[in-house]
N, C-alpha and C positions, 0 to 999 in steps of 0.2 A: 757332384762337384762340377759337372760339365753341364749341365743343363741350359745352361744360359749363351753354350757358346752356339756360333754359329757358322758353319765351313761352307765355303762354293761347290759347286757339284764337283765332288771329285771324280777321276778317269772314273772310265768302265770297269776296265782291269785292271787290277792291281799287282805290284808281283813281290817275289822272294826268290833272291837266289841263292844256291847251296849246291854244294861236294859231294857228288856219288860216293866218292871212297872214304866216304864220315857217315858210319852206321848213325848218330845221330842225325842229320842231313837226311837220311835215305825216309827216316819215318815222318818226313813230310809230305813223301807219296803213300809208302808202303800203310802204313797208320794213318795218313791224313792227320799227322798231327803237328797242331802250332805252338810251341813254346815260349812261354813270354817267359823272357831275361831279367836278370836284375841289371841295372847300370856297371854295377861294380866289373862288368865281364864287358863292358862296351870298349870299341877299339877307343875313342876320342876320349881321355882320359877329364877333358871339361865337362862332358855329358850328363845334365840333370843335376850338378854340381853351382848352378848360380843361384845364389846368397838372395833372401825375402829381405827386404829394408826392413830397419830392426829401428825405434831409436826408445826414448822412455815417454815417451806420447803412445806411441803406440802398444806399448807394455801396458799402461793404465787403460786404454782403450780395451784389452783381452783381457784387462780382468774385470773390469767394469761389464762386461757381455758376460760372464762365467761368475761372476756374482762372488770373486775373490777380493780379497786385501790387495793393494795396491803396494809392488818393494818401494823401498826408500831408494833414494835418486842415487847414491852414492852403491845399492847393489846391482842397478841397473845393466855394466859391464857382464857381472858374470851370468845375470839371468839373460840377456839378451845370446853368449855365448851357447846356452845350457840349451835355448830354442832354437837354435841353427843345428848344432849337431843333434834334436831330436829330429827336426825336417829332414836332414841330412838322411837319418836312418830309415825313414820314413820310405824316402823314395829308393834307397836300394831295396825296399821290399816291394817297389810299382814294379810290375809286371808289367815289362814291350815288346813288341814282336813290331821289328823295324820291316816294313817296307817300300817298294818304289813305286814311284808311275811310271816307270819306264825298262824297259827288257832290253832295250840296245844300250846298255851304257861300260865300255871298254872295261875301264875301273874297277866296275863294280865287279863284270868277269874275271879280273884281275883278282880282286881282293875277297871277293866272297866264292867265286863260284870256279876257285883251283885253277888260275890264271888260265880261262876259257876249256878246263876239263871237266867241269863241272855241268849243272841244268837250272834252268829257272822257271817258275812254275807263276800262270799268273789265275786270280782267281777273280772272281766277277764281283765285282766292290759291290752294288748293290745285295746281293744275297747276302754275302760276308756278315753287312752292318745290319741284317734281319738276323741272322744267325749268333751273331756272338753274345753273352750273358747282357742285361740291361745295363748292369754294372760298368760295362766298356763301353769306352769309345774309339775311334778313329776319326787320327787328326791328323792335317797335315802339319810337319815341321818349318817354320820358318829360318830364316838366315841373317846375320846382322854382325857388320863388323865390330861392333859392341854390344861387351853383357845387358839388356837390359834392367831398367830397373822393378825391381817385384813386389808390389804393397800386396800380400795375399787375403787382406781386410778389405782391399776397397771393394772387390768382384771376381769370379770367376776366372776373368780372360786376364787377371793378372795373376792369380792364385797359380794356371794351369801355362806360364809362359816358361819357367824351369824346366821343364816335360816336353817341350815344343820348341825351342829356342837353339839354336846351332851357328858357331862361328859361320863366317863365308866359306870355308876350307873348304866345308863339306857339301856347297850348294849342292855340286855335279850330282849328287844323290837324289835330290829328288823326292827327299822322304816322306813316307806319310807313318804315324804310329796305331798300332793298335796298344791303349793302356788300361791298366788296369789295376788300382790301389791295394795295395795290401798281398795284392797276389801273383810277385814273382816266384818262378816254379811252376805256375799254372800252366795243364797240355788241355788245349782246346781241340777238340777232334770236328773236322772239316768234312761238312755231309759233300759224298762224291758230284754232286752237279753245282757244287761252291767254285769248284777246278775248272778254266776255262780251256786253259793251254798252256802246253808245256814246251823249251825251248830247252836244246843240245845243246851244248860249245863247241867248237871244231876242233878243239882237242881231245874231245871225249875219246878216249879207248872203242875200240869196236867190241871189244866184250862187253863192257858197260853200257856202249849204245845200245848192244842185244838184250841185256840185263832189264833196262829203263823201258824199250818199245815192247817187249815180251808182255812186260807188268802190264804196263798201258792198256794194251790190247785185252787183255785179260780179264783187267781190273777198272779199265777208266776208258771203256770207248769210245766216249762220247768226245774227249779229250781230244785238240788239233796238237797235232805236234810238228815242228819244225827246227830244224839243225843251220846250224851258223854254218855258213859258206865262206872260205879262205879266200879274202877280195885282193888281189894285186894292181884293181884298178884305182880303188877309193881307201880310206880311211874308215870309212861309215864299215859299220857292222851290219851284214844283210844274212839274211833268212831266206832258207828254202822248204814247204811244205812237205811235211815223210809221206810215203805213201803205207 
């Protein structure tokens, strides 16, 4: 499906962030593994939910390709219905595992990673896209204060704009997706030199910080790791190197 698309070089590092105190969360270190979600479980309740132009031109068109009888004009309405909520169902079964190009972003600590108690793990996008099934890809999401509109006959890069397509609300994100059709549910297990580096929040507990650096050391030494510093000068979210 994606073969014809084409993306700019994305970051180096890529990241995800996640809740030490969410045994699910924790086995994106302890497992190295990446879970791809169905839509149905995403915060933005528009997500992957905009509508392929439907009309009875284009109905004749897919059956004429598929070597079917063509409906009469007047069942057009419910067949065109019948194909929306098959696409519909379709992409709650894509498989994505949302991530960022970016580790400083307040929000996101906010909202994913246990209002700054939480870690965020970033991994080296090159290996990543050697690593994952041929079947996937990574892409990044775009932003638009309007739905676009979706012919998923004419090509590719319109077929795959539902999956990649996001109000403005959510630019500050930054996203980029890893997807993959057919197979939400799917754990991807992430060979340990995929892991670049791993970043604290500065509300992390010092059990958990001891919990997360213990593993590391243990498990992922190659891994940098650094912890969010309590700035009362700036705004900006800054980072200090662990030793």
């Amino acid at each position: 499906m994606f073969e014809k698309l084409k993306m700019e070089k994305p970051p180096e590092i890529i990241y995800k962030y996640r809740d030490w105190e969410d045994v699910n969360h924790q086995k994106l270190l302890k497992e190295r593994e990446l879970y791809f979600s169905s839509c149905e479980y995403f915060n933005d309740s528009n997500d992957l939910r905009i509508p392929y132009a439907m009309n009875y031109e284009i109905i004749c068109s897919i059956c004429k390709k598929n070597n079917i009888p063509k409906p009469n004009k007047k069942d057009a309405p419910g067949v065109i219905a019948k194909f929306q909520q098959q696409q519909q169902l379709r992409r709650n079964k894509t498989g994505v595992v949302s991530l960022s190009a970016n580790y400083n972003i307040d929000l996101m600590w906010n909202k994913y990673a246990n209002n700054h108690k939480g870690f965020c793990v970033g991994f080296n996008t090159y290996k990543l896209i050697q690593a994952i099934p041929e079947e996937c890809s990574l892409l990044p999401v775009s932003y638009s204060p309007d739905q676009p509109i979706c012919n998923c006959y004419d090509d590719n890069e319109q077929a795959v704009l539902p999956l990649i397509t996001k109000s403005l609300d959510w630019e500050y994100e930054d996203e980029y997706r890893l997807i993959f059709l057919d197979q939400a549910g799917y754990k991807f297990k992430v060979d340990n030199s995929i892991i670049s580096e791993i970043y604290l929040g500065a509300k992390m507990s010092d059990k958990h910080c001891s919990e997360i650096t213990n593993f590391i050391s243990e498990n992922l030494n190659h891994v940098k790791v650094y912890k969010e510093n309590l700035n009362n000068d700036s705004f900006d979210l800054t980072f200090h190197p662990m030793e």
